[in-house]
PDB file of N, CA, C, O and CB in Angstrom:
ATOM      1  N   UNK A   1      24.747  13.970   0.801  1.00  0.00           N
ATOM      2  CA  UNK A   1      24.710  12.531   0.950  1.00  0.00           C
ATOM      3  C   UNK A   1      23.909  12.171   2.209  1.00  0.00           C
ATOM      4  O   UNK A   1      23.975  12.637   3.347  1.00  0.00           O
ATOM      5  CB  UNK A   1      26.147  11.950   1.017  1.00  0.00           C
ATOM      6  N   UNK A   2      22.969  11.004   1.569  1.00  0.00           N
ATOM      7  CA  UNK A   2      22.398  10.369   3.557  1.00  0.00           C
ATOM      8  C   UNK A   2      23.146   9.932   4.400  1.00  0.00           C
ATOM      9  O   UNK A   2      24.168   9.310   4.111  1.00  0.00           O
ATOM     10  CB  UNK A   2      21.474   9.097   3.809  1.00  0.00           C
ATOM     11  N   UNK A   3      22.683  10.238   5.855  1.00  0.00           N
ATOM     12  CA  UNK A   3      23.373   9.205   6.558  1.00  0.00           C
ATOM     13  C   UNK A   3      23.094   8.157   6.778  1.00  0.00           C
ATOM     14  O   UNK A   3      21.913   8.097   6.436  1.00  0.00           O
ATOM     15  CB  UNK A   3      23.620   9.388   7.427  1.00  0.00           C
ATOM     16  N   UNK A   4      23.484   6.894   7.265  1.00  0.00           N
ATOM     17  CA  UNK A   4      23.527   5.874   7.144  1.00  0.00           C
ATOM     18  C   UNK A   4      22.007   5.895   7.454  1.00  0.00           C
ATOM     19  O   UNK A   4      21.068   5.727   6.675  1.00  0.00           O
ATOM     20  CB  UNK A   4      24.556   5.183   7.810  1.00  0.00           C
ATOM     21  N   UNK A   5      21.998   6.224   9.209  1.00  0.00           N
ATOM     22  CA  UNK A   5      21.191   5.740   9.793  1.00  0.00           C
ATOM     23  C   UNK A   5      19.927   6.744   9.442  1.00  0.00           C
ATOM     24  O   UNK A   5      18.800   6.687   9.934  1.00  0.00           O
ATOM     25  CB  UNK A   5      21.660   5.519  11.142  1.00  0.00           C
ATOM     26  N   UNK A   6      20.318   7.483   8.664  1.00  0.00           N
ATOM     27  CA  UNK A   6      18.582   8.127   7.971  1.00  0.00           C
ATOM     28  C   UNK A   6      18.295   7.288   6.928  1.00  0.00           C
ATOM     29  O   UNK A   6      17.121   7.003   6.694  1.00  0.00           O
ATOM     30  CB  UNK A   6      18.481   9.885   7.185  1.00  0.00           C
ATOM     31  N   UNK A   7      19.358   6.768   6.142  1.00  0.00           N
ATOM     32  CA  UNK A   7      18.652   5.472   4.874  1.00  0.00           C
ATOM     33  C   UNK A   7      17.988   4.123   5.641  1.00  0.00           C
ATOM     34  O   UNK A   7      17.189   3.353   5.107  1.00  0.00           O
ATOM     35  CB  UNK A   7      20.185   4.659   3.686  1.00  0.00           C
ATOM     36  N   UNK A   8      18.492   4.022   6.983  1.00  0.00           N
ATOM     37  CA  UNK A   8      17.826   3.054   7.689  1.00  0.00           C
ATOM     38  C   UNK A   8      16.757   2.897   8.081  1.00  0.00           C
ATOM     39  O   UNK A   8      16.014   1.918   8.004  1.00  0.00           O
ATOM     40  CB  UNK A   8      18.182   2.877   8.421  1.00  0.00           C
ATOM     41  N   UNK A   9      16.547   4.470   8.802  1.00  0.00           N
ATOM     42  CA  UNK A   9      14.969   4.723   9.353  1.00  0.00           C
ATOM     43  C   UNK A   9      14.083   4.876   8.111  1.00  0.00           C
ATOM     44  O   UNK A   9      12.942   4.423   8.017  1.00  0.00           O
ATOM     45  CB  UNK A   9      14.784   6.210  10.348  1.00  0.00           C
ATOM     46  N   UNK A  10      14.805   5.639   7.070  1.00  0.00           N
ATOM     47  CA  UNK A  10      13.482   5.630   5.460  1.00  0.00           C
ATOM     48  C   UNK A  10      13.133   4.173   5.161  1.00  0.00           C
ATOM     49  O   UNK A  10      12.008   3.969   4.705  1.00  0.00           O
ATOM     50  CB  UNK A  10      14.285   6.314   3.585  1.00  0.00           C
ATOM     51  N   UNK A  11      14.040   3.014   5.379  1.00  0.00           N
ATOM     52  CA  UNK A  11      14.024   1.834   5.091  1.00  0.00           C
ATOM     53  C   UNK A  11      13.570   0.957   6.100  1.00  0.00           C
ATOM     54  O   UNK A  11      13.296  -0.232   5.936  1.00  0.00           O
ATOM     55  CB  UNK A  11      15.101   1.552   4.685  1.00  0.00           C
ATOM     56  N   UNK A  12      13.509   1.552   7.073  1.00  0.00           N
ATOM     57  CA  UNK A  12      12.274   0.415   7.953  1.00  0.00           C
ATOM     58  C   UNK A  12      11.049   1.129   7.832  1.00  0.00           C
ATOM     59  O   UNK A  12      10.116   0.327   7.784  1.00  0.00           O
ATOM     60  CB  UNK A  12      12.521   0.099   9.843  1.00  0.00           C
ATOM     61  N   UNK A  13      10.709   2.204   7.769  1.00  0.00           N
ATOM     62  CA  UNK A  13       9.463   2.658   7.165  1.00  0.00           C
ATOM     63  C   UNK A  13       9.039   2.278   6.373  1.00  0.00           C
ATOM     64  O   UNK A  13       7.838   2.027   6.478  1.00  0.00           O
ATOM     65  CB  UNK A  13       9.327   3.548   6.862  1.00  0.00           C
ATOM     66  N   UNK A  14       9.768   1.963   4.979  1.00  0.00           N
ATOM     67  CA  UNK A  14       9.096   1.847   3.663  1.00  0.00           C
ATOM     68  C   UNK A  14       9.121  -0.137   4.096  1.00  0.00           C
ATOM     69  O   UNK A  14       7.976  -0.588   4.108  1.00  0.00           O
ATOM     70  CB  UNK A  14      10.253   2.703   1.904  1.00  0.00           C
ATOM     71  N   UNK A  15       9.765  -0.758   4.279  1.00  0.00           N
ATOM     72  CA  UNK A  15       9.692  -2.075   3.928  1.00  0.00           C
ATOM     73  C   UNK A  15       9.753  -2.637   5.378  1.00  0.00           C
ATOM     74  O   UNK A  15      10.806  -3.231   5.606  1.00  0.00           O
ATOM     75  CB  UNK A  15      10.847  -2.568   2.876  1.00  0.00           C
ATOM     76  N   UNK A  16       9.063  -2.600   6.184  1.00  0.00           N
ATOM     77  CA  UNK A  16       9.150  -2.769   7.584  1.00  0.00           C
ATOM     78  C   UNK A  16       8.200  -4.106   7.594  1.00  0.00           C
ATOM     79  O   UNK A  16       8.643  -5.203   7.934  1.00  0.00           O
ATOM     80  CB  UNK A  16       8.624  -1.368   8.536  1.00  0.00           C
ATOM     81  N   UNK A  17       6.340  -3.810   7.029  1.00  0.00           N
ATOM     82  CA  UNK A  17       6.003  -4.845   6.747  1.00  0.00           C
ATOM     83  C   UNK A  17       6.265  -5.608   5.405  1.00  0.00           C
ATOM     84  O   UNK A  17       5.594  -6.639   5.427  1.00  0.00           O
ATOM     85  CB  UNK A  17       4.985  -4.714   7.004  1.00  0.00           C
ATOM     86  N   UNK A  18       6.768  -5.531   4.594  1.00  0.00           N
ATOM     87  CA  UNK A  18       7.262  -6.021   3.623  1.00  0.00           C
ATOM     88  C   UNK A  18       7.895  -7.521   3.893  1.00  0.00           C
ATOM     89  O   UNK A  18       7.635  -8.532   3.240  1.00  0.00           O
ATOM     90  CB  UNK A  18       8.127  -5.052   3.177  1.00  0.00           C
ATOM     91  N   UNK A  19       8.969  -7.395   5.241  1.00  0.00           N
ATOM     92  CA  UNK A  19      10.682  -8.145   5.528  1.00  0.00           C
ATOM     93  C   UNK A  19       9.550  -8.651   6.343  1.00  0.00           C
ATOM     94  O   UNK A  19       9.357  -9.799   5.943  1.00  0.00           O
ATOM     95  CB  UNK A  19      12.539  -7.296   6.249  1.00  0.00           C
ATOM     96  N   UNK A  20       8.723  -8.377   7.266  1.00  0.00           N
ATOM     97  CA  UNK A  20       8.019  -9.329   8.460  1.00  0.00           C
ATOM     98  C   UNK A  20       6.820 -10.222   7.230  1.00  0.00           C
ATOM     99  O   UNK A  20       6.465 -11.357   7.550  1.00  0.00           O
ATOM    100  CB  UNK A  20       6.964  -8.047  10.101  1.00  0.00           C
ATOM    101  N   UNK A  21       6.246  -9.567   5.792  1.00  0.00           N
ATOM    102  CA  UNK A  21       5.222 -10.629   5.376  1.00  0.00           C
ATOM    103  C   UNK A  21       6.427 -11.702   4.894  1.00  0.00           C
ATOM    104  O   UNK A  21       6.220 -12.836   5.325  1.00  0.00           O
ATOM    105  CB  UNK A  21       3.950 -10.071   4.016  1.00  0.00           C
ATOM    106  N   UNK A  22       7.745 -11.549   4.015  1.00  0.00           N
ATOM    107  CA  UNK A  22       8.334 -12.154   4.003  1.00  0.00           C
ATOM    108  C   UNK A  22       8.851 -13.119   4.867  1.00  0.00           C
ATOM    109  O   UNK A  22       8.813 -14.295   4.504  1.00  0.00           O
ATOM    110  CB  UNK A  22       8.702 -11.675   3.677  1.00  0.00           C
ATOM    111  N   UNK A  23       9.380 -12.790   6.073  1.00  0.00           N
ATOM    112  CA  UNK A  23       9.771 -13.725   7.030  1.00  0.00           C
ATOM    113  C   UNK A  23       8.310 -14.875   7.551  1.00  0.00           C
ATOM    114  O   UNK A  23       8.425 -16.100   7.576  1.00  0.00           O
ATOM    115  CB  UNK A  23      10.424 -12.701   8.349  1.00  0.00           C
ATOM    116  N   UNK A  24       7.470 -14.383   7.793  1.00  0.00           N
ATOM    117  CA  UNK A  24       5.730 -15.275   7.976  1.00  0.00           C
ATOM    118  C   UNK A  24       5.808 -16.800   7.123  1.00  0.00           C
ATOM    119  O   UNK A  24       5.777 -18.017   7.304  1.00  0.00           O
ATOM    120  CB  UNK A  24       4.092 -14.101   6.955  1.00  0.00           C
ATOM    121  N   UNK A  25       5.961 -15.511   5.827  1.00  0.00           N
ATOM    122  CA  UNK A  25       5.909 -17.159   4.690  1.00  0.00           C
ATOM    123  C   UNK A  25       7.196 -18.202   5.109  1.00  0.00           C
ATOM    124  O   UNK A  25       6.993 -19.367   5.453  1.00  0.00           O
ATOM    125  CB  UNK A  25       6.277 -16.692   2.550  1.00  0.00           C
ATOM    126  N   UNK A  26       8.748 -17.501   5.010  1.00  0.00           N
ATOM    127  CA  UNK A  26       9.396 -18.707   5.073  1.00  0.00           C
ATOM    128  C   UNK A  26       9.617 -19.088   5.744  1.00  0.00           C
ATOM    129  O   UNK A  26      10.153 -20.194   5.670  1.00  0.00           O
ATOM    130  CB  UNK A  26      10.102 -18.942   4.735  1.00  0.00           C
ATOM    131  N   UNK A  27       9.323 -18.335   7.213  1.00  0.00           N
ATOM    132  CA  UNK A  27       9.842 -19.128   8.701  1.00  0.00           C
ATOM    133  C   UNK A  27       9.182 -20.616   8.962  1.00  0.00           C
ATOM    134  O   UNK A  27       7.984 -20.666   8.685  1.00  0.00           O
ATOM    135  CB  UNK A  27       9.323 -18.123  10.161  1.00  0.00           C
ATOM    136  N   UNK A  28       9.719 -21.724   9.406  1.00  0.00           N
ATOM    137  CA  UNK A  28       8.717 -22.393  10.002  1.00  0.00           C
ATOM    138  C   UNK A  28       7.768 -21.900  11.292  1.00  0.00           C
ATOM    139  O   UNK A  28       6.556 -22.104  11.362  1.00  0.00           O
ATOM    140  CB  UNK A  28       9.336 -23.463  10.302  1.00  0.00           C
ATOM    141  N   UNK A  29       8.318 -21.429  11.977  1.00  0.00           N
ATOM    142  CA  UNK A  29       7.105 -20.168  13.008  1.00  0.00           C
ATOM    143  C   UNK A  29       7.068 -19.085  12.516  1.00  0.00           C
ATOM    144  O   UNK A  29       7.930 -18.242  12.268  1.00  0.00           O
ATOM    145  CB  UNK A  29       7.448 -19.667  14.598  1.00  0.00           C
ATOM    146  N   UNK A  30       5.680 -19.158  12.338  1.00  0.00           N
ATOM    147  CA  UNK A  30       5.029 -17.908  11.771  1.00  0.00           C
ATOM    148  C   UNK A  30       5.162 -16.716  13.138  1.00  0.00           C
ATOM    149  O   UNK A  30       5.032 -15.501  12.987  1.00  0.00           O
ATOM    150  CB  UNK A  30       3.199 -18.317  11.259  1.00  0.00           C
ATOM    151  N   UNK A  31       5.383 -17.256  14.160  1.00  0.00           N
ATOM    152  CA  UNK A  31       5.424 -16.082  15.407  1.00  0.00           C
ATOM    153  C   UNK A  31       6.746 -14.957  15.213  1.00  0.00           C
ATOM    154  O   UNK A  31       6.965 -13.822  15.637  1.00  0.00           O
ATOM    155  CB  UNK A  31       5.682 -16.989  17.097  1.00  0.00           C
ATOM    156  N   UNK A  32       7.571 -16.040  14.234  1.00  0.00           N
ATOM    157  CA  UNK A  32       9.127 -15.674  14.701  1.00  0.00           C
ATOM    158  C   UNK A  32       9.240 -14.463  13.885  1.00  0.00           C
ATOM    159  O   UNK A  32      10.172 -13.670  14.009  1.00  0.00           O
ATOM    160  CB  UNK A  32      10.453 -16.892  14.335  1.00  0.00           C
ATOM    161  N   UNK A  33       8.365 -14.342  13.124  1.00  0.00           N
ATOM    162  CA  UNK A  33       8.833 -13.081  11.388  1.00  0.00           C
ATOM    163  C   UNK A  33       9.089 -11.565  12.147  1.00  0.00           C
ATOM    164  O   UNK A  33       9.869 -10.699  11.750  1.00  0.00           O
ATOM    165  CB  UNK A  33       6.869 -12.719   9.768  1.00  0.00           C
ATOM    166  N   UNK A  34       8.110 -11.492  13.486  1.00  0.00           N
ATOM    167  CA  UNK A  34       8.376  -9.869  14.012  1.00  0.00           C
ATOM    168  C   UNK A  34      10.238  -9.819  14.088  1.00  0.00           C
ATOM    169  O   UNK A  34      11.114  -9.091  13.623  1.00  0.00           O
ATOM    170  CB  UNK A  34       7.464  -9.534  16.023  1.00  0.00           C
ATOM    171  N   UNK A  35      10.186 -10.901  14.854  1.00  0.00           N
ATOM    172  CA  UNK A  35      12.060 -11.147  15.415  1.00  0.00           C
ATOM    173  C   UNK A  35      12.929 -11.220  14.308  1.00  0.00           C
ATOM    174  O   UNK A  35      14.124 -10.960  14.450  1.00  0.00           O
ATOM    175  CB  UNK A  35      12.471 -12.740  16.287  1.00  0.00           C
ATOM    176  N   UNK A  36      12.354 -11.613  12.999  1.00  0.00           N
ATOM    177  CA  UNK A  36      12.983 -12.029  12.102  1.00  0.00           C
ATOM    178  C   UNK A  36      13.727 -10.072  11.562  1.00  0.00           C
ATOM    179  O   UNK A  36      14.742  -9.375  11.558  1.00  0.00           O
ATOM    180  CB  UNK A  36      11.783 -13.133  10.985  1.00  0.00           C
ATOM    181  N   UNK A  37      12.234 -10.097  11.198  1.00  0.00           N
ATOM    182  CA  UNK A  37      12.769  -8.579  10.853  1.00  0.00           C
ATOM    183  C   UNK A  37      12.948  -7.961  11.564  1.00  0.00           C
ATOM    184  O   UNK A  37      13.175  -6.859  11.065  1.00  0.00           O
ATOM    185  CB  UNK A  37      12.224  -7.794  10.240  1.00  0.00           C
ATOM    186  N   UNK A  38      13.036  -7.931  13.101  1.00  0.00           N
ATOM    187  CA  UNK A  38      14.220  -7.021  13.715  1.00  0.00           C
ATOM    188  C   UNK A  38      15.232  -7.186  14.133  1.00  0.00           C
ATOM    189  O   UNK A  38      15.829  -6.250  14.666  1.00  0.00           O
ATOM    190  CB  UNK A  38      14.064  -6.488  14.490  1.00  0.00           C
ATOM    191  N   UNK A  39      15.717  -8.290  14.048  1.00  0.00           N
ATOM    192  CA  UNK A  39      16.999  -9.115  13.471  1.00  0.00           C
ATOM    193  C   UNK A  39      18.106  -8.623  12.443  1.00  0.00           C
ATOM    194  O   UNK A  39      19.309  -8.367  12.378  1.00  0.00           O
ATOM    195  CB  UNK A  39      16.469 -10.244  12.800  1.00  0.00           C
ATOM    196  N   UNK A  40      17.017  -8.650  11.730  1.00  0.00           N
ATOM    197  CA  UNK A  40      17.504  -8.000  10.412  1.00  0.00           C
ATOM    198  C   UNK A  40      18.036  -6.745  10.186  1.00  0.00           C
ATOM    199  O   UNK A  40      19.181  -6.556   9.775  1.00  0.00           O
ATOM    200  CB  UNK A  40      16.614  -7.964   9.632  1.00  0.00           C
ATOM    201  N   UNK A  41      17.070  -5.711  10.499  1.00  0.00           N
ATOM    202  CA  UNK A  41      17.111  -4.322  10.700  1.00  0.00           C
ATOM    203  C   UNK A  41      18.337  -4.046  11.849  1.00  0.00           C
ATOM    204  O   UNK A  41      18.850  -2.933  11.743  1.00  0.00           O
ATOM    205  CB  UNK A  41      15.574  -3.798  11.180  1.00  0.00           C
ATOM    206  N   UNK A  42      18.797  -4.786  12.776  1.00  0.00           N
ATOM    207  CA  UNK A  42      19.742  -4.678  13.517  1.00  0.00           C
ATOM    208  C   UNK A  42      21.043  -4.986  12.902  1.00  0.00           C
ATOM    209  O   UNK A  42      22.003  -4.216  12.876  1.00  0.00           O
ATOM    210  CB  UNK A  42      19.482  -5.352  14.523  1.00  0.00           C
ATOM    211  N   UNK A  43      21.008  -5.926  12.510  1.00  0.00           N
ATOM    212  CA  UNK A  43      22.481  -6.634  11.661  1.00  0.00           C
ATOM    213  C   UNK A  43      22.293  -5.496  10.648  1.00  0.00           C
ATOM    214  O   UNK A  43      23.453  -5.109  10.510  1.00  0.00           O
ATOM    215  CB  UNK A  43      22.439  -8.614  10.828  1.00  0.00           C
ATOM    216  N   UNK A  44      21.510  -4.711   9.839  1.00  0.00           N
ATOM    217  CA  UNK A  44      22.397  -4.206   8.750  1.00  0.00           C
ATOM    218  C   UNK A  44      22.832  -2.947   9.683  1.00  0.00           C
ATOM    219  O   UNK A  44      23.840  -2.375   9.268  1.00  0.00           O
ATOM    220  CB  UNK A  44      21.592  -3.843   7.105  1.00  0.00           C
ATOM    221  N   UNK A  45      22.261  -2.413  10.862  1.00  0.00           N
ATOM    222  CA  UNK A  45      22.758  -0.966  11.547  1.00  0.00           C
ATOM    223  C   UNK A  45      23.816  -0.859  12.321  1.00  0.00           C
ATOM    224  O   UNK A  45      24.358   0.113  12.846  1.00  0.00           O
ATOM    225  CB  UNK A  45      21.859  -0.401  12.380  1.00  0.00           C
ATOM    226  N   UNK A  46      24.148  -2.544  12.323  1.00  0.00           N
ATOM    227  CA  UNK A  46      25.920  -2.793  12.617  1.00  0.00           C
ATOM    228  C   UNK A  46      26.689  -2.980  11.977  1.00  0.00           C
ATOM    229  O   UNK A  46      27.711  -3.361  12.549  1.00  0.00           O
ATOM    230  CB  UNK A  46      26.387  -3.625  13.212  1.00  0.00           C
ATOM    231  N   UNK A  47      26.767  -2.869  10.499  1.00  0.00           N
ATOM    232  CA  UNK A  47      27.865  -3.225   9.653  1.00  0.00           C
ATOM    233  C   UNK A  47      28.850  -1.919   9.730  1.00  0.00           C
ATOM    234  O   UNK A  47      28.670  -0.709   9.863  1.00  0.00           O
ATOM    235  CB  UNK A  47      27.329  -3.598   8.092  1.00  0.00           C
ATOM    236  N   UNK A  48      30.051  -2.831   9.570  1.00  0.00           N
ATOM    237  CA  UNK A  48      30.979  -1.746   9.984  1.00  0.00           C
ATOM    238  C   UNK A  48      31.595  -0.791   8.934  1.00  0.00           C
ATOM    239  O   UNK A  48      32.345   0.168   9.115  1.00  0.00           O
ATOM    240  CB  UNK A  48      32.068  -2.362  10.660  1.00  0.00           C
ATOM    241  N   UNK A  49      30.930  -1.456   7.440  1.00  0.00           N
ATOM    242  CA  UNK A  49      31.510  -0.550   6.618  1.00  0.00           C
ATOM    243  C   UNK A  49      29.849  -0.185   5.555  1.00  0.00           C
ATOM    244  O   UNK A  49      29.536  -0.681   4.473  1.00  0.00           O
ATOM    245  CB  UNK A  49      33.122  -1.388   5.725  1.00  0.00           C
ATOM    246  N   UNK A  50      29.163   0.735   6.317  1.00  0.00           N
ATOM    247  CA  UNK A  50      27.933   0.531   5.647  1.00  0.00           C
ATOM    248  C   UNK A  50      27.914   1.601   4.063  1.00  0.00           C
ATOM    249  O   UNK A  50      27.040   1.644   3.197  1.00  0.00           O
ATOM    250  CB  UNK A  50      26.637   0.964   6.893  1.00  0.00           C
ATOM    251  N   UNK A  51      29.074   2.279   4.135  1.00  0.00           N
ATOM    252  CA  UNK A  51      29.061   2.589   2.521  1.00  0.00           C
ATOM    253  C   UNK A  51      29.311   1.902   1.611  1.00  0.00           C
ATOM    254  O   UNK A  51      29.274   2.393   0.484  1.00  0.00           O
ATOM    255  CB  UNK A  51      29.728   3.379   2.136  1.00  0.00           C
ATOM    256  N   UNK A  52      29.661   0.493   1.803  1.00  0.00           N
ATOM    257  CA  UNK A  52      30.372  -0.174   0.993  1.00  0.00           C
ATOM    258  C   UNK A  52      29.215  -1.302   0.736  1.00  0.00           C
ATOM    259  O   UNK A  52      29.547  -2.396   0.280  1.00  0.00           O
ATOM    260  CB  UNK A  52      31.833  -0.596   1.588  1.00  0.00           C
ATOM    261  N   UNK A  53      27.465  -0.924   1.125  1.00  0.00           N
ATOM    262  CA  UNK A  53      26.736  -1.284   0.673  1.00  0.00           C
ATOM    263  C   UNK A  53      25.726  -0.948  -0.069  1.00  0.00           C
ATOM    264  O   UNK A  53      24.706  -0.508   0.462  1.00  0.00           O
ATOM    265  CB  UNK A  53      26.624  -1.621   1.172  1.00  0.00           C
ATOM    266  N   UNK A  54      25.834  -1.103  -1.490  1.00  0.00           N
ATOM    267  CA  UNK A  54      25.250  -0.897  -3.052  1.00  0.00           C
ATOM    268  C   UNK A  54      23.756  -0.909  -2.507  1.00  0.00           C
ATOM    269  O   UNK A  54      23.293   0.226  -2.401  1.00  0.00           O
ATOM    270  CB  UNK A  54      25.672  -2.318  -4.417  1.00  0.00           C
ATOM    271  N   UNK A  55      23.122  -1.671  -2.235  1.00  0.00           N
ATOM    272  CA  UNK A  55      21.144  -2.116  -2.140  1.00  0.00           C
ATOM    273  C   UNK A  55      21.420  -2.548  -0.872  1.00  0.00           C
ATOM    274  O   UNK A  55      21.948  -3.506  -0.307  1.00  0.00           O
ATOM    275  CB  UNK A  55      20.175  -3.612  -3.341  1.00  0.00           C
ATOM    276  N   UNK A  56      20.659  -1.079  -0.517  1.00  0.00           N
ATOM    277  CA  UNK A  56      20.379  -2.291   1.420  1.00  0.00           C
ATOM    278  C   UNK A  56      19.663  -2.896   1.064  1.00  0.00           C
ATOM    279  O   UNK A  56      19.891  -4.105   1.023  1.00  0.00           O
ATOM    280  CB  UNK A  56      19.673  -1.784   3.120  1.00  0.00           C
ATOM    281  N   UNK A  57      18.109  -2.248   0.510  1.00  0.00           N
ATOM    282  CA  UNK A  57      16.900  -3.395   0.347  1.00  0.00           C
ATOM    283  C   UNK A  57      17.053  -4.786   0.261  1.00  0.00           C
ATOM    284  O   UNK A  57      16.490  -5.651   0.932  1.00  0.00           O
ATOM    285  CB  UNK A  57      16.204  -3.219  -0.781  1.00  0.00           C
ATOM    286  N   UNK A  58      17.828  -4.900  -0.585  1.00  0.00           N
ATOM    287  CA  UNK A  58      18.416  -6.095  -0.868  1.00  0.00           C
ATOM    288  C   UNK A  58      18.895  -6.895  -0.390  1.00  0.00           C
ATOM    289  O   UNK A  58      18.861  -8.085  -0.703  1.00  0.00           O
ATOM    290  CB  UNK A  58      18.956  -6.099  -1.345  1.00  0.00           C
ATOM    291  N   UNK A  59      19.724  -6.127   0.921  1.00  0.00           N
ATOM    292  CA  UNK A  59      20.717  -6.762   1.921  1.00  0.00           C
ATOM    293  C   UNK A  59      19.609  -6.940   3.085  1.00  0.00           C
ATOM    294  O   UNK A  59      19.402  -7.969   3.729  1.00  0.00           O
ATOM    295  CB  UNK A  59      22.208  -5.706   2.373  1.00  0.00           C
ATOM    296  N   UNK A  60      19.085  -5.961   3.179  1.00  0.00           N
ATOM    297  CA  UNK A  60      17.899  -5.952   4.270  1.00  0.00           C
ATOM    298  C   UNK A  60      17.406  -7.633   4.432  1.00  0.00           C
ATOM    299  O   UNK A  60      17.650  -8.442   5.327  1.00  0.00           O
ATOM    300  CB  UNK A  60      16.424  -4.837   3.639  1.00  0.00           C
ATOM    301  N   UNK A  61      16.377  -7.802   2.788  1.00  0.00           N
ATOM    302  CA  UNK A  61      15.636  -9.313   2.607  1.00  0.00           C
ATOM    303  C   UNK A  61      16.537 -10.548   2.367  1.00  0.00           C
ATOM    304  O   UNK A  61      16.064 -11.662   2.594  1.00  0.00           O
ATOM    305  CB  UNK A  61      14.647  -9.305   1.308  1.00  0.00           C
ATOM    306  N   UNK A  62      17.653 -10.432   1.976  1.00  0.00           N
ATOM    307  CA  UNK A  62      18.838 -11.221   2.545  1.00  0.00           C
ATOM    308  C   UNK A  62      19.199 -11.639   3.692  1.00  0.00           C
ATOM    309  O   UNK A  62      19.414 -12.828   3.928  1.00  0.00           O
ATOM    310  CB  UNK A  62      19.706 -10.771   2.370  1.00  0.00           C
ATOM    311  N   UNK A  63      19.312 -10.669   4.568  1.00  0.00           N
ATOM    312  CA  UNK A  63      19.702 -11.110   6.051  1.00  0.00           C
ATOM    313  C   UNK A  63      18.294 -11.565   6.587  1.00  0.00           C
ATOM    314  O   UNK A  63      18.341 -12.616   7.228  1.00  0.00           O
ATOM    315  CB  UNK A  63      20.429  -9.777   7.068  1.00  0.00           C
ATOM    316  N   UNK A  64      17.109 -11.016   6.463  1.00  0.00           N
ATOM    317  CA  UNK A  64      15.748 -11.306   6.763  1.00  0.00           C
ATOM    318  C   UNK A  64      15.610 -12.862   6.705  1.00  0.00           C
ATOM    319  O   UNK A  64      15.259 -13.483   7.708  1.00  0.00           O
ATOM    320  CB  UNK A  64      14.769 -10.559   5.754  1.00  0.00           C
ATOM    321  N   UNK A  65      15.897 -13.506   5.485  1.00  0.00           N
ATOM    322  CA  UNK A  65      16.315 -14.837   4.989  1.00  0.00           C
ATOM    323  C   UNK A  65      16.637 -15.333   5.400  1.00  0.00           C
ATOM    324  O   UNK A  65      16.045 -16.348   5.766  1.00  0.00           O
ATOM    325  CB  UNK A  65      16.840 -15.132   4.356  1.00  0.00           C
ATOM    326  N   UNK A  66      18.228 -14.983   5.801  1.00  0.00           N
ATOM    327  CA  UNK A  66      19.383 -16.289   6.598  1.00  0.00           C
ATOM    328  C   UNK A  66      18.546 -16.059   8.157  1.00  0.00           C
ATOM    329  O   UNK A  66      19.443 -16.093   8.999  1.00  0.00           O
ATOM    330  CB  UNK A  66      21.785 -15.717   6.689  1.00  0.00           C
ATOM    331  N   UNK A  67      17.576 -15.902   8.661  1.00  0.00           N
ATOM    332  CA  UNK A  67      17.489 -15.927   9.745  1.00  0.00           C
ATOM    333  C   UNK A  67      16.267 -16.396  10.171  1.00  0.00           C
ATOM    334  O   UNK A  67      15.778 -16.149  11.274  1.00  0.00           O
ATOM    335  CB  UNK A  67      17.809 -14.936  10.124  1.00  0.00           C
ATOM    336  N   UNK A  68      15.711 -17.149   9.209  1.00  0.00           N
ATOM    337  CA  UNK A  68      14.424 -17.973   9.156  1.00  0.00           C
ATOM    338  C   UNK A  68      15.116 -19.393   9.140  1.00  0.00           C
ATOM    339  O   UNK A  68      15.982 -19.612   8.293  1.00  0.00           O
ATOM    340  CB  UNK A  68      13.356 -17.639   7.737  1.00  0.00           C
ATOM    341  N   UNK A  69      14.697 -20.521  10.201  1.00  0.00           N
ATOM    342  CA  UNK A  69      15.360 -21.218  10.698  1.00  0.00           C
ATOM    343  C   UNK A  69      14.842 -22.311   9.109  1.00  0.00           C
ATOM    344  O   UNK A  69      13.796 -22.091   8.497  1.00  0.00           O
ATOM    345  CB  UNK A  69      15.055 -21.486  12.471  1.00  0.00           C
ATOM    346  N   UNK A  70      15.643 -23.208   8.798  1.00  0.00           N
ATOM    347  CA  UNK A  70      14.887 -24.519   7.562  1.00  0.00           C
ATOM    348  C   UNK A  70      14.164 -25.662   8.147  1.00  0.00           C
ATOM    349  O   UNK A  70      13.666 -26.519   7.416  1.00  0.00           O
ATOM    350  CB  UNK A  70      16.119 -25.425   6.591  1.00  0.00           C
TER     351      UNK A  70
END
């Protein structure tokens, strides 16, 4: 089985610019998307019960989301 924090590091590798082109488009500051996605990438490497999450990816561009201001 992986560990957490090796599915993390494969997962900011693979979708690192992915969560920052995402954050660009919906932020109203386009400056903010670096912060956005490391925002992101932080909040999921603190969850306290991280087996009990099915799709990080998923959770990853989720939290990426709630953190682009409307």
């Amino acid at each position: 089985m992986t560990s957490w924090s090796t599915l993390l590091t494969t997962l900011f590798r693979s979708e690192q610019r992915k969560v920052e082109a995402l954050a660009r488009r919906k932020c109203t500051d386009p400056e903010q998307a670096a912060d956005v996605m490391q925002d992101a990438f932080m909040r999921l490497s603190r969850l306290a019960e991280p087996d009990a999450v099915n799709n990080p990816g998923r959770l990853l561009f989720t939290t990426a989301l709630a953190f682009c201001p409307r």
